[in-house]
C-alpha positions as CSV (number, residue, x, y, z in Angstrom):
1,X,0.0,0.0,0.0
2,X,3.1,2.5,0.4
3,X,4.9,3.9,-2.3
4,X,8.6,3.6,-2.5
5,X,10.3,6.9,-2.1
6,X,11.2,7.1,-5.9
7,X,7.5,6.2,-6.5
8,X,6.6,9.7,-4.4
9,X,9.2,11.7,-6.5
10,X,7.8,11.2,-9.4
11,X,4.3,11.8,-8.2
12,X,5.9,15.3,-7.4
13,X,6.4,15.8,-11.2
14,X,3.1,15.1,-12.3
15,X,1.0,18.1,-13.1
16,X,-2.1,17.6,-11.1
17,X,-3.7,20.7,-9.5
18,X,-4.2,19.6,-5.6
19,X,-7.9,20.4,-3.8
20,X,-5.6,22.6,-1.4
21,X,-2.9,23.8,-0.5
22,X,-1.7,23.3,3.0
23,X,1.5,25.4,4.6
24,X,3.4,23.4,6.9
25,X,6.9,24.1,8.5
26,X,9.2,21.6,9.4
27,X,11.9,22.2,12.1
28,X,14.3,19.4,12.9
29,X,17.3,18.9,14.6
30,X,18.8,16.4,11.8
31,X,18.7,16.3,8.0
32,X,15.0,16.8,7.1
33,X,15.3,17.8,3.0
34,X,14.2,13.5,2.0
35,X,11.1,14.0,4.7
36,X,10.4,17.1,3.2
37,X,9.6,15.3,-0.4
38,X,8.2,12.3,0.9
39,X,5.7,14.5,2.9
40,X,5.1,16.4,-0.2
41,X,4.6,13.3,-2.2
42,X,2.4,11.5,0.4
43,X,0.3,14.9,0.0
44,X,-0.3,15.2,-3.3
45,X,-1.2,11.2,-3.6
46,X,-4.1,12.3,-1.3
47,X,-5.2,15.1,-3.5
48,X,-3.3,17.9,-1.1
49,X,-0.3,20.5,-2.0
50,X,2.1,21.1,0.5
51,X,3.7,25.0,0.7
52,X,6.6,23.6,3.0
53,X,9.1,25.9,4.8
54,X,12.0,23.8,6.0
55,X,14.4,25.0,8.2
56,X,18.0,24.3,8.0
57,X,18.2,21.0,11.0
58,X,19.3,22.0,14.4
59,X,17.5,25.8,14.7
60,X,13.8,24.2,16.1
61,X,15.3,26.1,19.1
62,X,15.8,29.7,17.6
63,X,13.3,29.2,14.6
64,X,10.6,28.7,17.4
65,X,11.6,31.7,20.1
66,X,12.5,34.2,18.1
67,X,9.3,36.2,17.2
68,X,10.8,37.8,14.3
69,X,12.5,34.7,12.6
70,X,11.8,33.4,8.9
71,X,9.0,30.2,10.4
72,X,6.6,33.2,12.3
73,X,7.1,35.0,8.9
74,X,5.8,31.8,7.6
75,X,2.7,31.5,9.2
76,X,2.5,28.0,8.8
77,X,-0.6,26.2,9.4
78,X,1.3,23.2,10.6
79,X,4.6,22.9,12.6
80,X,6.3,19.1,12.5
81,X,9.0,19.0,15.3
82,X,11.4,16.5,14.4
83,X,13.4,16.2,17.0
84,X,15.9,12.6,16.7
85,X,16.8,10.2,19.7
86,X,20.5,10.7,18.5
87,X,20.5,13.9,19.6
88,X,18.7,13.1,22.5
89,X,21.2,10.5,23.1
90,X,23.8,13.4,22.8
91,X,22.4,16.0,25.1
92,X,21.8,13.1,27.9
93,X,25.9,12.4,27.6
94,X,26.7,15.5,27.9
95,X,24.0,16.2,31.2
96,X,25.5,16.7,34.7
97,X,25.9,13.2,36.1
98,X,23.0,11.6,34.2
99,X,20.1,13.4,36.4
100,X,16.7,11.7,36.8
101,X,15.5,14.8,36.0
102,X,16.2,14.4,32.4
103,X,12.9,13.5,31.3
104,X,11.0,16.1,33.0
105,X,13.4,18.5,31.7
106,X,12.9,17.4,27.9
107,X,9.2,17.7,28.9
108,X,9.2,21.2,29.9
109,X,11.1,22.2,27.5
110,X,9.0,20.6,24.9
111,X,5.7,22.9,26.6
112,X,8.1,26.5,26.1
113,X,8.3,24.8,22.4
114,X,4.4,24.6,22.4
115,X,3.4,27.5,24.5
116,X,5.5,29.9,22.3
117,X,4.4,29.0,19.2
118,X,0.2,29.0,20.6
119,X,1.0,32.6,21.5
120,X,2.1,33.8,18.0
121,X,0.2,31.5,15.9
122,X,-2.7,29.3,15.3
123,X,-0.3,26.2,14.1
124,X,-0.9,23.2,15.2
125,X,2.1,21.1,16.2
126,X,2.9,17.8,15.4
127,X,5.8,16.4,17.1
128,X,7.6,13.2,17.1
129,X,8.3,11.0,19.8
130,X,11.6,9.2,20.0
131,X,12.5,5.4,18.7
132,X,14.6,3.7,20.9
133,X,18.0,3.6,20.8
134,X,18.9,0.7,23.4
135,X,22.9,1.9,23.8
136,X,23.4,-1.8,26.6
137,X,24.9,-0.2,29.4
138,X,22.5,-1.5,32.3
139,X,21.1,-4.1,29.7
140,X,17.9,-4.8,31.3
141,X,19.0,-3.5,34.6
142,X,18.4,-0.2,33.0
143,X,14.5,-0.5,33.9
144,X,15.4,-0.5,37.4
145,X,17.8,2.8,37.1
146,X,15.8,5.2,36.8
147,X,19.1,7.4,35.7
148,X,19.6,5.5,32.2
149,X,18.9,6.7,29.2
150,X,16.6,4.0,28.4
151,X,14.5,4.9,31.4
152,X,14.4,8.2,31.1
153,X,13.9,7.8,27.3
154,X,10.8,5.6,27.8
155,X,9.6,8.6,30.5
156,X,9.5,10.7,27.5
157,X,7.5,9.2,25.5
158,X,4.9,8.5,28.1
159,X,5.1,12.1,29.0
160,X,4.6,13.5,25.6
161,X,1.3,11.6,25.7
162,X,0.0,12.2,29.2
163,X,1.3,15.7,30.4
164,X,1.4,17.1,26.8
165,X,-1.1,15.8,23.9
166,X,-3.6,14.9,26.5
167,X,-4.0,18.5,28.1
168,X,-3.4,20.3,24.7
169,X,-5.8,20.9,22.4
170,X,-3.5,21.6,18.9
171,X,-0.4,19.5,20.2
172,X,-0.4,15.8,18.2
173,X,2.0,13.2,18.3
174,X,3.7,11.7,15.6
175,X,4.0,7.9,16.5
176,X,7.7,7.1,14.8
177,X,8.5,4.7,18.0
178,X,5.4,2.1,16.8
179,X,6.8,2.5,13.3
180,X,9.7,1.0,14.8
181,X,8.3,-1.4,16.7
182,X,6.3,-2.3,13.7
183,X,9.1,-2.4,10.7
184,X,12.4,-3.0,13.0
185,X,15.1,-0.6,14.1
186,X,17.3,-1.6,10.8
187,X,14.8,-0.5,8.9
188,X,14.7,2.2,10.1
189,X,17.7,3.6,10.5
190,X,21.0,3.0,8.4
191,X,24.1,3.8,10.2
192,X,26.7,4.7,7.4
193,X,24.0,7.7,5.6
194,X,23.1,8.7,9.7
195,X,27.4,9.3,9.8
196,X,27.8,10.8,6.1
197,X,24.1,12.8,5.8
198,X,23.3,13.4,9.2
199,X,20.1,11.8,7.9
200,X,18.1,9.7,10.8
201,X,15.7,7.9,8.9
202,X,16.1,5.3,5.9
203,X,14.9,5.6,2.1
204,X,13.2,2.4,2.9
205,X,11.3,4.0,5.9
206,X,10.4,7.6,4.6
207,X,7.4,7.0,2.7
208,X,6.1,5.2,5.9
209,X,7.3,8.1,8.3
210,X,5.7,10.9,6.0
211,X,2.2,9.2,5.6
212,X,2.2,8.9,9.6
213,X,3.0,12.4,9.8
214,X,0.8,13.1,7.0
215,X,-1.9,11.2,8.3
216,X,-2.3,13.2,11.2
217,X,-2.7,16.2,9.1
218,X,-5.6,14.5,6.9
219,X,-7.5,13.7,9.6
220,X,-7.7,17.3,10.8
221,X,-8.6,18.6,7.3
222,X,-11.3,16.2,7.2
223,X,-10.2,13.4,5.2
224,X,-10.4,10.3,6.7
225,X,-11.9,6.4,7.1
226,X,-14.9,6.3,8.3
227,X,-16.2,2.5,7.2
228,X,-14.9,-0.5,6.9
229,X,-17.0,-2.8,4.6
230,X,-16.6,-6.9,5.5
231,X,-16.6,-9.4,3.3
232,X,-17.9,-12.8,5.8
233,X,-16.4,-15.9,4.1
234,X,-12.7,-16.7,5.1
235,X,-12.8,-12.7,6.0
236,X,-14.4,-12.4,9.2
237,X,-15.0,-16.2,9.9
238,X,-13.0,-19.3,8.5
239,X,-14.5,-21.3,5.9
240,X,-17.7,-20.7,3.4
241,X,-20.8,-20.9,5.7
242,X,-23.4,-21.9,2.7
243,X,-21.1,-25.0,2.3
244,X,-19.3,-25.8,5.8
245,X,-22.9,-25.1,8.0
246,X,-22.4,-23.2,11.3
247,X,-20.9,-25.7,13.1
248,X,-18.1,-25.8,11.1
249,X,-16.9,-22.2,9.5
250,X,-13.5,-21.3,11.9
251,X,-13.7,-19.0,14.7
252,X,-12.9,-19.2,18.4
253,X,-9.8,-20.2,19.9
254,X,-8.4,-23.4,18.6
255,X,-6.0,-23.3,15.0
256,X,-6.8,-21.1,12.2
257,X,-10.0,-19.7,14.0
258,X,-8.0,-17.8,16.4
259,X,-6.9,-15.3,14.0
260,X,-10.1,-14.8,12.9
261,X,-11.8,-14.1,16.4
262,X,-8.6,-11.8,17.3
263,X,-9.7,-10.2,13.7
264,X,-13.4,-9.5,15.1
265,X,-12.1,-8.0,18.2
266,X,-10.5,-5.6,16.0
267,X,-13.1,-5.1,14.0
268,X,-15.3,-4.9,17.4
269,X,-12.6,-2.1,18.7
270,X,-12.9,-0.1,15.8
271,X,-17.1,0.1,16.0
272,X,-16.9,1.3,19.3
273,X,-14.0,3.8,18.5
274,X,-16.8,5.0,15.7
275,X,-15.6,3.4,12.5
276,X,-19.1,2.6,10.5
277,X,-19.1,-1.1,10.4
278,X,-21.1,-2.6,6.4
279,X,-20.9,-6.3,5.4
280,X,-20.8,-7.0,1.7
281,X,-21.3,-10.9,0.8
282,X,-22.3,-13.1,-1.4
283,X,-24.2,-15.5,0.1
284,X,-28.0,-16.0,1.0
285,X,-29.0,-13.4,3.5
286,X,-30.2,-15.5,6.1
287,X,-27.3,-17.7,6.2
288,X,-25.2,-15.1,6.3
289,X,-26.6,-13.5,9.5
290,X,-26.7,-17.1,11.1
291,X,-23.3,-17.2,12.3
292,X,-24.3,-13.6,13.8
293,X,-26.9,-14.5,15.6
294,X,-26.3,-18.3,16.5
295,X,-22.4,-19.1,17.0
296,X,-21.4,-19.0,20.2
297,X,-17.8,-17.6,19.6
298,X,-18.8,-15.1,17.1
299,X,-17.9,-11.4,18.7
300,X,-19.3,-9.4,16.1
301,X,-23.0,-9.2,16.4
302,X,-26.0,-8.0,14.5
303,X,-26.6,-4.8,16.6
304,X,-22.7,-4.0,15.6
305,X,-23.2,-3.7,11.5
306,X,-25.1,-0.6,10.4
307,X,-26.0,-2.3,6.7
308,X,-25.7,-5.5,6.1
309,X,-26.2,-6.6,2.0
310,X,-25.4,-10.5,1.4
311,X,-27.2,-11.5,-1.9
312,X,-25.6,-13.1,-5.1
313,X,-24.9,-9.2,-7.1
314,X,-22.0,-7.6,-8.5
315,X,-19.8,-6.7,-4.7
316,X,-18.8,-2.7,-6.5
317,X,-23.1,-2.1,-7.2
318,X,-24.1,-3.5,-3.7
319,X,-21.1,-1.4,-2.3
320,X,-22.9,1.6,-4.0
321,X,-26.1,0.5,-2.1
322,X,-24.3,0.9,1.0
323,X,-22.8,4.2,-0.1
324,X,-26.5,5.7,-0.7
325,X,-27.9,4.1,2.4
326,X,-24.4,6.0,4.9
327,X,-24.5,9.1,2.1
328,X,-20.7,9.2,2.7
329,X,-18.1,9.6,0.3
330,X,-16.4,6.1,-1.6
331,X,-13.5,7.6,-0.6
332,X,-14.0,7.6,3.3
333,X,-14.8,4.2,2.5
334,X,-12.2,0.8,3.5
335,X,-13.5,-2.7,2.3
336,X,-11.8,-6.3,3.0
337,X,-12.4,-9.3,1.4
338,X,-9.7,-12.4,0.5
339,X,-11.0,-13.0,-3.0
340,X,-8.8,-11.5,-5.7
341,X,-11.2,-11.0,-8.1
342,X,-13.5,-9.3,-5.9
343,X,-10.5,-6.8,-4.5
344,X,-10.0,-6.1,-8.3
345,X,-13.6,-5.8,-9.1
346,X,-14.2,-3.0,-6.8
347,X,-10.8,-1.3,-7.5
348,X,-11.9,-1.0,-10.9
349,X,-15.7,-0.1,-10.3
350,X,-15.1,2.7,-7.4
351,X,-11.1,3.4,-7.6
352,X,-11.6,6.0,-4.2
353,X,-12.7,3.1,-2.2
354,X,-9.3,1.9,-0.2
355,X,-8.7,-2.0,-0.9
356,X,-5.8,-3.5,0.9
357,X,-4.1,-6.4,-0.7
358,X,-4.8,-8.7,2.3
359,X,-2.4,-11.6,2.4
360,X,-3.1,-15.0,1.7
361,X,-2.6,-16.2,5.3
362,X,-5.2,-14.8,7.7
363,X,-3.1,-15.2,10.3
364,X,-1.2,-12.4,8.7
365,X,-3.9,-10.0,8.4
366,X,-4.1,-8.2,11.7
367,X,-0.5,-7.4,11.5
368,X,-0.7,-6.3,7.9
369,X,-3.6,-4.3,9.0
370,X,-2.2,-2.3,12.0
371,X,1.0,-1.8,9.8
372,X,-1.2,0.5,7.1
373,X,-2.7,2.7,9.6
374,X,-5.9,3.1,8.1
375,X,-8.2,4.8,10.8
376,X,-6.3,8.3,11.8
377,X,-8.2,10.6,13.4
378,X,-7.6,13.4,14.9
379,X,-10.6,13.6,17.8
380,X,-12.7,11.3,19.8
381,X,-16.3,11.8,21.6
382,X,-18.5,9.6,23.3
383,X,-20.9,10.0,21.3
384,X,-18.3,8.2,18.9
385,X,-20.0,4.4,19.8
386,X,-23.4,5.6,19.1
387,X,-22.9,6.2,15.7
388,X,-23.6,2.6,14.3
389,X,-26.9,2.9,15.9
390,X,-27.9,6.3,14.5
391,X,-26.6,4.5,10.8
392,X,-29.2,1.8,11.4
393,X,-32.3,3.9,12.3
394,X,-31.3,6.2,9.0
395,X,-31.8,3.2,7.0
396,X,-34.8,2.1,8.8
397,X,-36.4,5.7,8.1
398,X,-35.1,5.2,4.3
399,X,-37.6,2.3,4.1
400,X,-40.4,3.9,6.2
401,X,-40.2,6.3,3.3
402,X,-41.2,4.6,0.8
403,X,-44.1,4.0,1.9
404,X,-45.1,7.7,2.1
405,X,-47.0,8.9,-1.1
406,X,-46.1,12.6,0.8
407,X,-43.4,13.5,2.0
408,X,-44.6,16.5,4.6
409,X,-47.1,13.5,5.4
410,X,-43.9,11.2,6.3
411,X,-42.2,14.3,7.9
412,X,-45.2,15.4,10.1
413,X,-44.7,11.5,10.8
414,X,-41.2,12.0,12.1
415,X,-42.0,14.1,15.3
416,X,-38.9,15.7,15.5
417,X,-37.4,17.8,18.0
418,X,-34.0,19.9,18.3
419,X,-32.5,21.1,21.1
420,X,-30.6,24.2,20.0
421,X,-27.6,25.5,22.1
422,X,-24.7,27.8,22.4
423,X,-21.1,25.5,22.3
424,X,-20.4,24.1,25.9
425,X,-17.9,22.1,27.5
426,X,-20.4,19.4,26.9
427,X,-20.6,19.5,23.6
428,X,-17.3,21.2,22.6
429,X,-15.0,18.1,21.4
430,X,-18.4,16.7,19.6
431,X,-18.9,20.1,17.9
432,X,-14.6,19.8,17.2
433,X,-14.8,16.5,15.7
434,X,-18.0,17.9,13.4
435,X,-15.9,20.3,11.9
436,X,-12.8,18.4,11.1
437,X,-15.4,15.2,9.3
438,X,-18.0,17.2,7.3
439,X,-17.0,17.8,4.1
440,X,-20.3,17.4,1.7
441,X,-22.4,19.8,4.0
442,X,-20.1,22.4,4.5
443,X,-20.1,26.1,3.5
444,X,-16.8,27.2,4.1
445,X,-14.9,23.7,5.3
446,X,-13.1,25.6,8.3
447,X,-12.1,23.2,10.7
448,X,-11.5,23.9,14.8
449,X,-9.6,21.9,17.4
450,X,-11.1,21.8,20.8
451,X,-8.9,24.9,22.0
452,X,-10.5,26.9,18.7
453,X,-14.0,26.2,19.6
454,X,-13.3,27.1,23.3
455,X,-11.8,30.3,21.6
456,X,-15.3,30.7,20.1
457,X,-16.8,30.2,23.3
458,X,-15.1,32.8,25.1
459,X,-15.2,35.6,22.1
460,X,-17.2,38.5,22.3
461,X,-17.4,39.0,18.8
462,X,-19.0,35.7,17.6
463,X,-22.1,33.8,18.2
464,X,-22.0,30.0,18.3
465,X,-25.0,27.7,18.0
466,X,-25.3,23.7,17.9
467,X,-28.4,21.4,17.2
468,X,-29.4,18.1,18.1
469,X,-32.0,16.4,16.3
470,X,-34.3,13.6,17.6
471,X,-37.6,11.5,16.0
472,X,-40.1,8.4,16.7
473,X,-36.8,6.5,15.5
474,X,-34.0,7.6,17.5
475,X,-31.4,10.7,18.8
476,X,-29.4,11.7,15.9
477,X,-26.9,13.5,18.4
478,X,-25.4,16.9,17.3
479,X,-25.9,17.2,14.0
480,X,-25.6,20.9,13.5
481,X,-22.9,23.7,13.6
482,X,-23.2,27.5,13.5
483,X,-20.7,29.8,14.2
484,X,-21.8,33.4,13.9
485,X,-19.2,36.7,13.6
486,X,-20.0,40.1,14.0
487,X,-18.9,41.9,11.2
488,X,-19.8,44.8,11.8
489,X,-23.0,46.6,14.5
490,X,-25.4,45.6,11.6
491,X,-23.9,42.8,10.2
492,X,-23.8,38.6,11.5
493,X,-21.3,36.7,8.8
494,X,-22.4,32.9,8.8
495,X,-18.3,31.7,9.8
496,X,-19.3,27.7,9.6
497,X,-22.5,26.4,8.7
498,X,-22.2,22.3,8.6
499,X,-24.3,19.8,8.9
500,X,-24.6,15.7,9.3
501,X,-25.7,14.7,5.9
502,X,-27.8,12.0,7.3
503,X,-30.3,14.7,8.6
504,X,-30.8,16.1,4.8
505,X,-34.1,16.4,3.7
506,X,-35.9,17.0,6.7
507,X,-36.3,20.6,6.9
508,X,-32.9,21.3,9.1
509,X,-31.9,23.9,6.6
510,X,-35.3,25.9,7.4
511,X,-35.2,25.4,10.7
512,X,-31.1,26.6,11.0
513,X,-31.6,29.5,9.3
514,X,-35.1,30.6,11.0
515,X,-32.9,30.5,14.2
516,X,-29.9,32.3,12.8
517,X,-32.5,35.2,12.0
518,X,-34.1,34.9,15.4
519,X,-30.5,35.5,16.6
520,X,-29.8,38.2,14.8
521,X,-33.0,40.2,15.9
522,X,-32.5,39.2,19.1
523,X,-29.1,41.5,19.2
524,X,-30.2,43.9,16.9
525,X,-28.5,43.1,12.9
526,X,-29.8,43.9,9.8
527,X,-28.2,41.5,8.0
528,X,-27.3,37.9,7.6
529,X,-24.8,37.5,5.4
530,X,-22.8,34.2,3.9
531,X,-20.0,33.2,2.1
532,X,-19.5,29.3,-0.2
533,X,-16.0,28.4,-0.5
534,X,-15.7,25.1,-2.9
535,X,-13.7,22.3,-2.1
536,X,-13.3,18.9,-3.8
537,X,-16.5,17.8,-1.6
538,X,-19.0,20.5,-1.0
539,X,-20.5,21.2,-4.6
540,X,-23.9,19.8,-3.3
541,X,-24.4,23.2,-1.1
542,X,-23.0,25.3,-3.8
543,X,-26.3,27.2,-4.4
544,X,-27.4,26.9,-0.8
545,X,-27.4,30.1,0.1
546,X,-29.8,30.8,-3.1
547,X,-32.3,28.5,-2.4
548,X,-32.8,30.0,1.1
549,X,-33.3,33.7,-0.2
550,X,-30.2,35.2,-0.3
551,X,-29.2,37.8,-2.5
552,X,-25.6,37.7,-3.7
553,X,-23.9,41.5,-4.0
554,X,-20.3,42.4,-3.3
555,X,-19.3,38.7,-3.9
556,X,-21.4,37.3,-0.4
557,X,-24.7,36.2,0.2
558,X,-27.1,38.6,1.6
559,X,-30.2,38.2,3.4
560,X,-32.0,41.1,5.0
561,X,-33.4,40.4,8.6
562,X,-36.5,42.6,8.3
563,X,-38.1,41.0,5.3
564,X,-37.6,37.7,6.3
565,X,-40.5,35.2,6.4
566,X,-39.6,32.4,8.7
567,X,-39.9,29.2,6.6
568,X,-42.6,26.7,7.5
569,X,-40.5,23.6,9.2
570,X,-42.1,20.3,11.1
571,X,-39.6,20.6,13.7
572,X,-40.0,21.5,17.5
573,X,-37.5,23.2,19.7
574,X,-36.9,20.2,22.6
């Protein structure tokens, strides 16, 4: 699944225009200029440009306090701190008699690092944390002497995670240490170019490194995984149910079966985590569910998959299916199966659908699987493990529909309520993570980290509204952002206005905008006024701003308070 690093050179000379272009700065304290084009090459194979200012290695320190120095001139949106365990090695040699207080020491300074760079900038940092470098001079003793390097190396990684990232909003680790745990410390690292180049990481391993980094910086601009489709048949169990009979497909934990129930846990992890869970097989329906509902060592269950299509169709139309029933993009989309010739099919039928090459031995796939990395993200809310749920009541409502000759007759049907709200601490990492997913339903695509929206919160210029929405099926959850700016004493500029896409078509639009007006009456505007930017995603709210009533002078969307006529919606306020 990775390129090779010539592979991502030559994607650098091909002339395709990227979606957008992103300006990261990369500050490292060893040779970074074979980073810097793998990064730009992992970019651009996602459809991204990168404007990258790279500083020459070993100034992170003066790059980063100096206010007036070339990376604030920058502006960068991103900052990768590459900072190498050789140098760490280094500056613990040369420390006064190997202190215990080495680790805490990195730590803080790490914080300046951070702290400096939030009070100039909006950037969000990525940092690496530190492979090991086991230098033998306690051998294992060196977990009990809490003075080694190896001790006090470990310390820094787990305080990177827990006194940093954790407690920092726009602080994001870069995870090189399980890259090395993952693909070896040879492979990592080549002695002879680390001597001659000052270069820390291999040819072999760039392309790997980069998409980690990269994958970070996907996430927050809102391109990520959010399904993984399951083939059944020597995928998620052993053996061909229709043939074998439940009593004899492979799961549980005896042979071959036990790498297909450690598989399911997995798979299990990843539903509550959020990741949209679809199966796609051929087989008769009911015998496909049997193992689901019947085998006793199964740990995937029905109440776990939000579709589930098994018939004897073409796998790429039936994957379609399941595209219209989540009404996300193919490309947010990941689908395993062990057949071949159904990997290919698909591949050829919906090319932005991601198809690993699983390998022929399924005791091999979980560690092929964790190696690619699939499911970034860059947030996490508990309302994260609900979301298979919501997924099955939307397609429950998708077949009440059809049965409604009317649709204000099936919406009048719906009952729905929404319980509109300024951001809280409550809802504040839900209304994050909205902003950094939505990318069909999305006027201007900005996205905010959790310290941004709390930003918002505490602004006096801006005006900040969520919605839930609930119905005789189900709570939908948050579903609807608003962030509101004061332009000017008669003027509210619509900042962000995103929605959930599986709410469309029930009259949310109305009902938003009827309460953006209320707002602005309430504090005295004029005028509401709105802005579409395009992106690769959005075209589908391109005239939204139209259809609503808006005039469009002076190259923004106008609407004018006073003559507005609240639009007739069949939703309540809760």
């Amino acid at each position: 699944m990775y390129k090779t690093f010539s592979e991502l050179k030559k994607v650098l000379r091909k002339d395709t225009y990227p979606h957008k272009i992103i300006k990261v700065a990369l500050l490292g304290d060893t040779a970074t200029q074979f980073l810097n084009v793998a990064l730009k090459g992992t970019a651009k194979t996602e459809g991204f440009g990168l404007d990258i200012f790279e500083a020459d290695f070993g100034q992170i320190s003066r790059q980063i306090m100096d206010p007036s120095s070339e990376y604030y001139e920058f502006d960068a949106d991103y900052t990768i701190i590459f900072e190498s365990t050789h140098k760490l090695l280094n500056q613990y040699y040369k420390s006064s008699d190997f202190s215990i207080n080495f680790a805490n020491n990195k730590i803080s300074y790490v914080e300046e690092l951070y702290n400096t760079i939030q009070s100039r900038t909006k950037s969000r940092v990525i940092y690496c944390n530190f492979p090991i470098i086991d230098a033998k001079v306690f051998g294992n003793f060196s977990n009990k002497v809490e003075s080694s390097f190896n001790f006090q190396l470990n310390k820094i990684n787990y305080l990177l995670s827990q006194e940093i990232a954790v407690q920092r909003d726009n602080f994001f680790i870069a995870d090189l240490l399980s890259i090395q745990n993952k693909w070896g410390r040879d492979f990592m690292f080549t002695p002879s170019i680390y001597v001659n180049t000052e270069m820390v990481i291999s040819i072999d391993a760039l392309p790997i490194v980069a998409h980690n980094i990269f994958s970070i910086i996907a996430s927050l601009e809102g391109k990520f995984k959010k399904c993984l489709i399951l083939d059944l048949d020597n995928t998620t169990w052993g053996g061909i149910i229709g043939d074998d009979g439940l009593e004899k497909i492979q799961i549980g934990n005896l042979g071959i079966g036990k790498a297909f129930t450690e598989f399911q846990y997995w798979v299990k992890a990843l539903q509550k985590r959020g990741i949209i869970l679809a199966v796609c097989s051929k087989n008769d329906e009911d015998k496909a569910k049997e193992p689901f509902e019947k085998h006793p060592d199964m740990v995937l269950k029905l109440d776990d998959i939000a579709v589930f299509i098994a018939n004897w169709e073409n796998k790429a139309d039936n994957i379609r299916k399941i595209q219209r029933i989540l009404n996300i993009g193919f490309d947010s989309m990941v689908f395993l199966d062990d057949n071949p010739f159904e990997r290919n099919l698909v591949r050829e039928n919906l090319p932005n659908v991601c198809v690993p090459e699983l390998p022929e031995d399924p005791a091999e796939y979980l560690e092929y699987l964790y190696g690619l990395n699939l499911f970034e993200t860059a947030s996490f809310s508990e309302n994260d493990s609900e979301r298979t749920k919501q997924y099955q009541v939307e397609a429950r409502r998708a077949v009440d529909l059809e049965s409604f000759t009317n649709v204000e007759d099936f919406l009048k049907s719906l009952n729905m309520v929404s319980a509109v709200q300024p951001f809280n601490s409550f809802s504040k990492p839900r209304v994050s993570q909205l902003t950094q997913r939505s990318n069909q339903f999305n006027l201007r695509t900005v996205r905010y980290t959790e310290q941004e929206i709390e930003n918002l919160i505490q602004s006096g210029k801006h005006y900040t509204l969520s919605f839930t929405l609930e119905d005789k099926y189900g709570d939908n959850g948050l579903i609807c952002v608003i962030v509101l700016e004061e332009k000017d004493k008669e003027t509210l500029f619509i900042d962000t206005w995103l929605m959930s896409c599986r709410v469309l078509k029930r009259g949310m639009e109305d009902f938003t905008l009827n309460t953006i007006v209320e707002k602005a009456k309430e504090h005295g505007y004029r005028y509401v006024t709105g802005e579409y930017l395009e992106t690769a995603k959005n075209q589908m709210v391109r005239d939204h701003y139209q259809n609503l009533g808006f005039i469009f002078e002076n190259n923004r969307w106008i609407l004018n308070v006073n003559d507005y006529q609240p639009k007739t919606v069949y939703i309540k306020n809760k």
